[in-house]
C-alpha positions in Angstrom: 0.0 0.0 0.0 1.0 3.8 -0.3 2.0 5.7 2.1 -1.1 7.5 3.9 -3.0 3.9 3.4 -3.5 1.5 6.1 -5.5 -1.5 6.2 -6.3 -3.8 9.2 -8.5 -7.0 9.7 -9.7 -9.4 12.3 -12.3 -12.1 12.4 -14.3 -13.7 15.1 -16.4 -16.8 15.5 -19.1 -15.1 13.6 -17.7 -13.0 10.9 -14.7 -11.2 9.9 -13.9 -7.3 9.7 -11.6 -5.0 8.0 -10.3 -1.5 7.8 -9.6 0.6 5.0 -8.2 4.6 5.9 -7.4 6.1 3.0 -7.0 9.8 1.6 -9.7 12.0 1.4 -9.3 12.1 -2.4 -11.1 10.9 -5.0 -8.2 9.0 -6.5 -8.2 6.6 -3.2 -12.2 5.6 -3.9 -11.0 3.2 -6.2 -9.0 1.5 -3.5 -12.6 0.8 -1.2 -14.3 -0.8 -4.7 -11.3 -3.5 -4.9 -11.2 -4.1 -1.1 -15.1 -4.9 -1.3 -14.2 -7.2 -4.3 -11.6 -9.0 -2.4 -14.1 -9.1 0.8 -17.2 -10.8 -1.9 -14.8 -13.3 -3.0 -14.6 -14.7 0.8 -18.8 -15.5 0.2 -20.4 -16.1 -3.4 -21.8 -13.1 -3.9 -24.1 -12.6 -7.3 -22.4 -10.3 -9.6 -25.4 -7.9 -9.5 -25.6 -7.8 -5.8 -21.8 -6.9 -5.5 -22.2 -4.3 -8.0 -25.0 -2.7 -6.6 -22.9 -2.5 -3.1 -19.8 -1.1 -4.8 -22.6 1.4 -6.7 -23.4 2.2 -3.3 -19.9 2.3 -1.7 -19.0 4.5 -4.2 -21.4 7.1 -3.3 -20.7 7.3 0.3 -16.9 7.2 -0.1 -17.6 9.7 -2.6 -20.3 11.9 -0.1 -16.9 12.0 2.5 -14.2 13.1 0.4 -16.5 15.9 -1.7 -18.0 16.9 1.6 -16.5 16.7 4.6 -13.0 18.9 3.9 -14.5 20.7 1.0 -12.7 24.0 2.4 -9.3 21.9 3.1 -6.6 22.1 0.2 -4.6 19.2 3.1 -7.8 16.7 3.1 -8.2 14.4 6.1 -8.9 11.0 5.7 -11.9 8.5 5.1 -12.4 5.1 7.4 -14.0 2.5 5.5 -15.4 -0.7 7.7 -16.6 -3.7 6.0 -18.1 -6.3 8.7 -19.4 -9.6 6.6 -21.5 -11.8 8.7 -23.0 -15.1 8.4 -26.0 -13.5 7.0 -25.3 -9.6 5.6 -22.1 -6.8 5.1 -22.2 -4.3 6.9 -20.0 -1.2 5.6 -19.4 2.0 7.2 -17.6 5.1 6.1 -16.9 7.7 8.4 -14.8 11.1 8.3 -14.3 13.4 10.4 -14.7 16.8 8.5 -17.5 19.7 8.8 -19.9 16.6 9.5 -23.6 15.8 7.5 -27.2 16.7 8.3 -29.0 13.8 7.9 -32.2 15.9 7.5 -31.0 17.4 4.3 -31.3 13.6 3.0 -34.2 13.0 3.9 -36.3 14.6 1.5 -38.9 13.0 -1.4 -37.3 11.5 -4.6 -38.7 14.3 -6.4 -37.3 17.0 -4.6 -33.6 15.4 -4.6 -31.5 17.8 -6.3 -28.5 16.8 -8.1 -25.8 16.4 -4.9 -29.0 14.3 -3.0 -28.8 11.3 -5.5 -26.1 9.1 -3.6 -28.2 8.6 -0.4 -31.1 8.2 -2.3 -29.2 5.6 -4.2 -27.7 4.0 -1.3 -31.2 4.2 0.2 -32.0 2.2 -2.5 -29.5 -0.2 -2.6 -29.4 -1.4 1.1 -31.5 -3.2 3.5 -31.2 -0.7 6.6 -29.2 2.8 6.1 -27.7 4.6 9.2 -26.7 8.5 8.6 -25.3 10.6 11.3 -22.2 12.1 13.3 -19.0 10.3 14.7 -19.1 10.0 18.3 -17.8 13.0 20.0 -20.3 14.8 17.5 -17.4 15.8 14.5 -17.5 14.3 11.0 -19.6 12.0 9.5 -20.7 8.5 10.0 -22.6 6.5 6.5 -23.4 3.0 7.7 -25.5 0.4 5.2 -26.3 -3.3 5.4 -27.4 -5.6 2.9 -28.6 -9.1 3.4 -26.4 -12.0 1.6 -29.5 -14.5 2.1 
């Protein structure tokens, strides 16, 4: 890995968990699509399933680094977890820049304006969609599940 990458994992009796931090720059986003793909290889996931989660990956990792140090030429970093369990993945991507309202996303399909789309997409994708701040109340904190069936 680069320097300003770092990766961890671990596993349990029930599942297995890893760490991506990378850059908050939209070069690195590529990096959280190929760790998901390594992650889907450890359970069979359908093609269309993994690329509707990297669809959806893509948009929050992509929410942290357009958002959250918008007004920081020397960007922070984005934490991607990805928790796979005997029955769903769980992925989370937090920051810890200017931080999210998660009333702002919460309006009608119809009144999404262009910048609205990934939660609405993610929304879509996902079984059960988490939006709010880190603990301590700075940054942001995108967490989605999908059932693997």
């Amino acid at each position: 890995m680069a320097a300003g990458e770092a990766m961890s994992s671990t596993t349990n009796g029930t599942g297995a968990k890893v760490r991506l931090t990378i850059p908050a720059r939209a070069e690195y986003i590529t990096l959280c699509r190929l760790a998901l793909t390594g992650i889907a290889r450890v359970r069979d996931l359908p093609d269309e399933v993994l690329a509707d989660l990297k669809l959806a990956l893509t948009e929050a990792a992509s929410n942290s680094v357009r958002h959250a140090y918008a007004d920081d030429d020397h960007a922070g970093v984005v934490e991607i977890s990805y928790e796979l369990l005997p029955d769903r993945l769980v992925i989370e991507v937090s920051d810890e820049g200017e931080g999210f309202d998660p009333d702002e996303a919460e309006g009608a399909p119809e009144e999404l304006s262009e910048g609205g789309l990934g939660i609405a997409i993610i929304r879509a994708i996902a079984d059960d969609v988490q939006i709010g701040t880190q603990p301590g109340g700075k940054g942001s904190r995108l967490r989605f599940e999908k059932e693997l069936g």
